[in-house]
C-alpha positions as CSV (number, residue, x, y, z in Angstrom):
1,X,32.0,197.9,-64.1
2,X,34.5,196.2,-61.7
3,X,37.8,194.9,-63.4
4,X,38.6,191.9,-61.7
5,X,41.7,191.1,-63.8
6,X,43.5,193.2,-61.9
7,X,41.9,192.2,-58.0
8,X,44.7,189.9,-55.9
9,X,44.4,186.8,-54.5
10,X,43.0,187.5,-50.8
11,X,40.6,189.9,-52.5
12,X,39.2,187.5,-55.2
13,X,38.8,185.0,-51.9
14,X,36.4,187.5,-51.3
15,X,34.8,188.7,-54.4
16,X,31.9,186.3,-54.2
17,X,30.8,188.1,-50.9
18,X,31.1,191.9,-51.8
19,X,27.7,194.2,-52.5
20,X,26.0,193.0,-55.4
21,X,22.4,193.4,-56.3
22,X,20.8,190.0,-56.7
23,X,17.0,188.9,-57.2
24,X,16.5,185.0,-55.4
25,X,17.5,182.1,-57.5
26,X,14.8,180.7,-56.7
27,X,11.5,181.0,-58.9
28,X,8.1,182.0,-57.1
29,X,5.9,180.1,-56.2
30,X,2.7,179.7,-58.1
31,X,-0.3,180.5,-57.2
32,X,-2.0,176.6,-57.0
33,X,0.8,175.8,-54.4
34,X,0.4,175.3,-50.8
35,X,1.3,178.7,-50.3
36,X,-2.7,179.5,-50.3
37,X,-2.1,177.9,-46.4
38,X,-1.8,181.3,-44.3
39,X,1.6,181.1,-42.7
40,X,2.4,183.1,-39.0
41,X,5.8,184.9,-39.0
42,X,6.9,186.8,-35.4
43,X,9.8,189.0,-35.9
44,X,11.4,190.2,-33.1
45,X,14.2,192.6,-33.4
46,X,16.6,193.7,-30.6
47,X,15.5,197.5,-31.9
48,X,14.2,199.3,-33.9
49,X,17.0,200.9,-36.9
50,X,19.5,199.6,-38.8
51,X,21.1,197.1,-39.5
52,X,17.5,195.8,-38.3
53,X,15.1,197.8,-40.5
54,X,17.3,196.8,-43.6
55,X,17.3,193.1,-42.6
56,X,14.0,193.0,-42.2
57,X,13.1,194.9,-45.5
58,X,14.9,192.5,-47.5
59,X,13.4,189.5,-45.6
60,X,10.1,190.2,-45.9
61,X,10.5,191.3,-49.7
62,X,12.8,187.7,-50.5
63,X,9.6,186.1,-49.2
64,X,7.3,188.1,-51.4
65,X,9.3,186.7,-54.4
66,X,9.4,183.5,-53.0
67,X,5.4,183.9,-53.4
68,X,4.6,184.5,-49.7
69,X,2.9,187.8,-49.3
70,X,1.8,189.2,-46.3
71,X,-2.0,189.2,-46.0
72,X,-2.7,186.8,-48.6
73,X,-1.1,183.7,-47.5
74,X,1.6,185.2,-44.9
75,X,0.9,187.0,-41.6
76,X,4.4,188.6,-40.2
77,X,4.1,190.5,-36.3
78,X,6.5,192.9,-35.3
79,X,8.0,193.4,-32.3
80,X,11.0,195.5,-30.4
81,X,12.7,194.8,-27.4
82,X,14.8,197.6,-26.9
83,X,17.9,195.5,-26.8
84,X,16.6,194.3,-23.4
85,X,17.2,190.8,-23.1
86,X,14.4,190.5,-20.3
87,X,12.1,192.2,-22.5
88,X,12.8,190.5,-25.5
89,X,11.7,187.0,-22.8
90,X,8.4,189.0,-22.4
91,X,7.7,189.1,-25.6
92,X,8.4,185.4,-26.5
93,X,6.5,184.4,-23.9
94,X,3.5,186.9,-24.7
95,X,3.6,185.8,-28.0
96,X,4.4,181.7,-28.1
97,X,0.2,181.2,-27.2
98,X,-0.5,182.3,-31.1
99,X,1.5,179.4,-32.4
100,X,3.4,180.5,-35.0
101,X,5.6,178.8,-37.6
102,X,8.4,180.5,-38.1
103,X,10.0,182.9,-35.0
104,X,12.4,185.0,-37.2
105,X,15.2,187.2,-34.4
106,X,17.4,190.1,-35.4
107,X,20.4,190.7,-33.4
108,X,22.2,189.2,-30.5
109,X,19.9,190.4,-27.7
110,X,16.7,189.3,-29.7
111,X,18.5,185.9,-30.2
112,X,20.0,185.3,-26.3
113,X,15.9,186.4,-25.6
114,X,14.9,183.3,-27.5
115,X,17.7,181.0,-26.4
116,X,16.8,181.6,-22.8
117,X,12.8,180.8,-23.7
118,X,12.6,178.5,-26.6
119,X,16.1,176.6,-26.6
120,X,15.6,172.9,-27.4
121,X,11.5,173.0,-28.2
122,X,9.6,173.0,-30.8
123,X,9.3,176.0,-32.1
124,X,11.2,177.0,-34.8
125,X,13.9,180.1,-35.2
126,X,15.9,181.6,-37.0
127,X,17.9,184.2,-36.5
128,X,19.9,187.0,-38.6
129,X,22.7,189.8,-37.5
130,X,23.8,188.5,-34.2
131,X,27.3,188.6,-33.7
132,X,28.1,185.5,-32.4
133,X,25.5,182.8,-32.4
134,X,27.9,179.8,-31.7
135,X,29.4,182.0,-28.3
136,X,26.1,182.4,-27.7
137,X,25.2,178.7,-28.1
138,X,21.9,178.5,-30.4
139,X,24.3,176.1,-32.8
140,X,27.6,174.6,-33.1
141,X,29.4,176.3,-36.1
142,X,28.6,177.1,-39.5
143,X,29.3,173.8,-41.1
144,X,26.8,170.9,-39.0
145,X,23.3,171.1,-39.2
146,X,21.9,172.5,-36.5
147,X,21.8,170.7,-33.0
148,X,18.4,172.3,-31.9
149,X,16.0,174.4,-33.1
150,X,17.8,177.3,-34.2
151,X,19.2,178.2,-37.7
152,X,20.6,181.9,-39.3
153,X,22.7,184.1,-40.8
154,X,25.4,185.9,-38.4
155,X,26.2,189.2,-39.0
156,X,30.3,190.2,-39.1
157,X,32.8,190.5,-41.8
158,X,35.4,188.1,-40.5
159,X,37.7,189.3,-38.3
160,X,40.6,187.7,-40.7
161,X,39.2,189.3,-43.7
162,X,38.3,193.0,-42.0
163,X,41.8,192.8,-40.8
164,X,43.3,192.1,-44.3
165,X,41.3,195.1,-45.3
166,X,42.7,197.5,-42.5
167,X,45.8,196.4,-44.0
168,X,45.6,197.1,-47.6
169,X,44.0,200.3,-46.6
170,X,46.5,201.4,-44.1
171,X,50.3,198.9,-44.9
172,X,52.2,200.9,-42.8
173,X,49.6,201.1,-39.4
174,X,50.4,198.7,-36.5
175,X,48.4,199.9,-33.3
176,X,44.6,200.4,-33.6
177,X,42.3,201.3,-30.5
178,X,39.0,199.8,-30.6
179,X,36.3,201.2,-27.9
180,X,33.4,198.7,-27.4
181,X,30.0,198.7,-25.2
182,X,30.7,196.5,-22.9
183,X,27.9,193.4,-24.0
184,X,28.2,189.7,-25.2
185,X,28.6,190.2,-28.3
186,X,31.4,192.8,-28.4
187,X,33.0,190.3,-25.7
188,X,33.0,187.6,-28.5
189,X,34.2,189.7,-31.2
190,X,37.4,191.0,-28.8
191,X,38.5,186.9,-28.1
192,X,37.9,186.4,-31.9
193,X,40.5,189.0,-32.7
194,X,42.6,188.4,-29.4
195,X,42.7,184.7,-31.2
196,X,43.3,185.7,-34.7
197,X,46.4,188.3,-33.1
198,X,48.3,185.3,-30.9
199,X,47.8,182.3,-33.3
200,X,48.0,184.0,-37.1
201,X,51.6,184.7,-37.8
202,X,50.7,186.8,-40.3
203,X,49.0,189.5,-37.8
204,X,52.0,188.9,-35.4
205,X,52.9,192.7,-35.6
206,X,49.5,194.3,-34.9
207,X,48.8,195.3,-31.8
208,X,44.9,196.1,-31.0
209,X,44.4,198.2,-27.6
210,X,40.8,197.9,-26.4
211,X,38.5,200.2,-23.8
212,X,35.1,198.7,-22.9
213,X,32.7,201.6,-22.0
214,X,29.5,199.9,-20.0
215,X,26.6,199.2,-22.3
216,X,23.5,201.8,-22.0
217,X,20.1,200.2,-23.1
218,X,17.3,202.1,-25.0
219,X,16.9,203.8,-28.4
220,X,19.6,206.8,-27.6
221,X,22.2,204.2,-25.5
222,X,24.7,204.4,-28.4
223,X,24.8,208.1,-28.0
224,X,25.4,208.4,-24.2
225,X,28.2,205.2,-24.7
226,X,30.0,207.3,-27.4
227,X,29.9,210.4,-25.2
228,X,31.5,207.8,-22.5
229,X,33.7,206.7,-25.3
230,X,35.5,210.2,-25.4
231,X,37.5,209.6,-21.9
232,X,39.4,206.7,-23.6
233,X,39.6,208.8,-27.3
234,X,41.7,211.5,-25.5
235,X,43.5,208.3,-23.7
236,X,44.8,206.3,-27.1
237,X,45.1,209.0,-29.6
238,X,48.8,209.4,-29.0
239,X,49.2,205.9,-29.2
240,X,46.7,204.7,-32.1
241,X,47.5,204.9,-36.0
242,X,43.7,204.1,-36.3
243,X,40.5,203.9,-34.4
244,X,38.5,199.6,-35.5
245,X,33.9,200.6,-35.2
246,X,33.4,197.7,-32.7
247,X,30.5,195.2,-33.6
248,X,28.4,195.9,-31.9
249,X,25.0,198.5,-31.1
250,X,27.5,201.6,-30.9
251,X,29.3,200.3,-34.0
252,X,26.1,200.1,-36.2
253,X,24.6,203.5,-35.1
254,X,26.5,206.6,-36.8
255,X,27.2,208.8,-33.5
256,X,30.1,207.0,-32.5
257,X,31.5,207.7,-35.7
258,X,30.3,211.4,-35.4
259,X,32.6,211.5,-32.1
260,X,35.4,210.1,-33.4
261,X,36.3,212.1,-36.0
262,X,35.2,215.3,-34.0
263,X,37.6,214.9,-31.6
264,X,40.4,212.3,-32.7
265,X,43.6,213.2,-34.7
266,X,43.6,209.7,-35.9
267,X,41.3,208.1,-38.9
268,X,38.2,205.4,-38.1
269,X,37.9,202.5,-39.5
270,X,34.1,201.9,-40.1
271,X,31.6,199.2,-40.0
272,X,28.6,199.4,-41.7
273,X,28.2,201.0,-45.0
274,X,26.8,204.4,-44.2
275,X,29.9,204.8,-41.9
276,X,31.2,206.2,-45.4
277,X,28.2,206.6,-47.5
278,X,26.3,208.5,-45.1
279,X,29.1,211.0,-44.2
280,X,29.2,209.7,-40.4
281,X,33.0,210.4,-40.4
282,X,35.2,206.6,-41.3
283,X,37.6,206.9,-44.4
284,X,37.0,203.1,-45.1
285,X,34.7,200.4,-44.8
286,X,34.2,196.8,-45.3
287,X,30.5,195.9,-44.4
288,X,28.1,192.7,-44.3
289,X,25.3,193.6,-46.7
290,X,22.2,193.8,-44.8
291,X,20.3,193.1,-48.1
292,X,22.1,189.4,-48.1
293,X,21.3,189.0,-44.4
294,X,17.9,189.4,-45.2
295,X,17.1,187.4,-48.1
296,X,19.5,184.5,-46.7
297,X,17.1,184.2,-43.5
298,X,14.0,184.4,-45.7
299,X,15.6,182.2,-48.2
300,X,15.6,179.5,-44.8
301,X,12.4,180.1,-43.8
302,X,11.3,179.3,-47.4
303,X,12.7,176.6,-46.9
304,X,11.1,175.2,-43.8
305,X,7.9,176.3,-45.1
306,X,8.0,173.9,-47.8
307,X,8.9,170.7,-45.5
308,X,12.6,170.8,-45.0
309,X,13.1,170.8,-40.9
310,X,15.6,173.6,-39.5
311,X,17.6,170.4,-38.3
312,X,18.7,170.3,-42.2
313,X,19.5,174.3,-42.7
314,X,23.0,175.0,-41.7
315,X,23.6,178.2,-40.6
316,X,25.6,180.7,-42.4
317,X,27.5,183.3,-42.3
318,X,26.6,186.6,-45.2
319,X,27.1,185.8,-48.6
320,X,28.0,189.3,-49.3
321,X,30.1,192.2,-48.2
322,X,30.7,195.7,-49.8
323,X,33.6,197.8,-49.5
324,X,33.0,202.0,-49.3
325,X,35.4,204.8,-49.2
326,X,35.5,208.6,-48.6
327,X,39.0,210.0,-50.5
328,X,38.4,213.5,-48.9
329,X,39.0,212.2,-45.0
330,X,41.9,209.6,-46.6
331,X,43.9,212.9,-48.0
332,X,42.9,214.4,-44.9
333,X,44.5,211.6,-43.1
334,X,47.3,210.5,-45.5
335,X,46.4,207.5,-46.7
336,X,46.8,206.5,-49.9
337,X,44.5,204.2,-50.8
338,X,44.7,201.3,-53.9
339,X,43.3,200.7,-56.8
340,X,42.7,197.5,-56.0
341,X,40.4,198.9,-53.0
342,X,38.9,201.2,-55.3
343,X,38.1,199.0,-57.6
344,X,36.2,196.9,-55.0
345,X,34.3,200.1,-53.7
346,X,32.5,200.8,-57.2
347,X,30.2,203.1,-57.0
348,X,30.5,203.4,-52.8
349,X,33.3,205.8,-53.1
350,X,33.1,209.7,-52.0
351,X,35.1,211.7,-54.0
């Protein structure tokens, strides 16, 4: 049970997005509607893993509730493209001949893939976990309805909010290194918080270093970018009171996370939930539930599939956000971490 009485302000701005488990509001559909009409789902997914197995999980299980089951009245096509932009044009092109109602993309080199090939047709998408779909320009902001034919769920805390966290976690810390690979969306995410750093006063005395390693395709490229990530380790960890996980494929995968706290003096800040949970080696974590992701993209493509056009879905951003933490690495590190925190973690808190 999570005493809110005692939660502050910036955290009860928050509350409604942290980790909870939550079944659709929405009832299912019974079984004279028109969901006996066979509906075609592609999902293409920059790669295979998470945060993309979990998304799609949750999608595909939203839409069962929602009364869409696959082979009854749903029929959902899976496909990779290696986080290979080129590839992921391949298979958007290979696949637009089977016509299918809904193109459903995980991640931000599935969803530049379909910007590049279906941008301003017909065919409708939506996407879930890219970083930064307005940089990337499928839709304006998160507010108007959609300008073409795209419609989502982004993936990242918001920098403002992940920030407030690194700073009720660690009061006293001023310099942070963050390593990223060196693609669009980690780009995106460096201006957000280069932004956020020259234009919020209340950020005015954090300084952020940053080391771009070049970006390594393939299903091991987050492992030979965090072995490139060492170089620049060994460079800030005089300088660093903490390491940010960049947003990005390195920052979702647990090896980076491995290498940091193998060979830093200086704690990580995570990014995704098992960074804690699943012992990869972050004392902290505020993460985008995966889970949310999933069943607010399904929850749109509900939506369309009952008549309302994607031209009247506004995007979004998640709904919901968890917070984890590992007390033996923040002893191990010296921080003392609040109740307040810990109250927010529940039950995602290693002891």
């Amino acid at each position: 049970m999570r005493i809110w009485k005692f939660v502050p302000f910036w955290i009860l701005l928050l509350s409604i997005a942290f980790e909870v488990e939550v079944t659709p509001g929405v009832p299912r559909v019974s079984a004279n509607d028109t969901t006996t009409k066979v509906r075609k789902l592609l999902i293409l997914d920059s790669q295979e893993g998470n945060p993309y197995d979990e998304v799609r999980a949750s999608l595909i299980k939203t839409l069962e509730g929602y009364g869409y089951v696959e082979g009854r009245n749903l029929k959902i096509v899976i496909r990779f493209s290696g986080n290979n932009i080129k590839q992921g044009e391949l298979i958007l092109n290979e696949e637009s001949k089977n016509a299918y109602d809904v193109i459903f993309v995980g991640g931000t080199a599935a969803t530049i893939s379909a910007r590049n090939t279906l941008y301003g047709k017909t065919q409708p998408v939506v996407f879930g976990s890219p970083t930064d779909p307005v940089g990337i320009g499928v839709i304006k902001d998160f507010s108007s309805r959609p300008r073409a034919n795209f419609t989502g769920v982004c993936y990242p805390v918001p920098v403002k909010a992940r920030l407030k966290f690194i700073r009720r976690l660690m009061p006293k810390a001023r310099t942070f290194g963050l390593i990223y690979a060196d693609m669009p969306q980690s780009r995106s995410y460096r201006k957000w918080i280069e932004d956020l750093l020259e234009n919020d006063p209340e950020f005015k005395d954090i300084e952020i270093i940053f080391r771009p390693v070049p970006f390594v395709t393939g299903e091991n490229g987050d492992k030979a970018m965090a072995e490139n990530s060492k170089k620049y380790i060994a460079e800030l960890d005089p300088k660093v009171d903490a390491y940010i996980k960049p947003c990005d494929t390195m920052g979702t995968r647990g090896y980076f996370s491995e290498v940091v706290y193998s060979t830093s003096t200086k704690p990580l800040i995570g990014l995704v939930r098992d960074d804690v949970m699943g012992k990869w080696g972050a004392v902290a974590t505020i993460y985008p539930s995966h889970k949310s992701i999933g069943s607010q993209s399904a929850r749109m493509i509900k939506e369309f599939f009952e008549g309302k056009k994607i031209s009247n879905i506004i995007p979004e951003w998640p709904k919901k956000f968890g917070v984890a933490v590992d007390l033996q690495k923040t002893k191990q590190f010296g921080i003392n971490v609040s109740v307040e925190l810990l109250q927010i973690a529940g039950e995602d808190i290693i002891h």
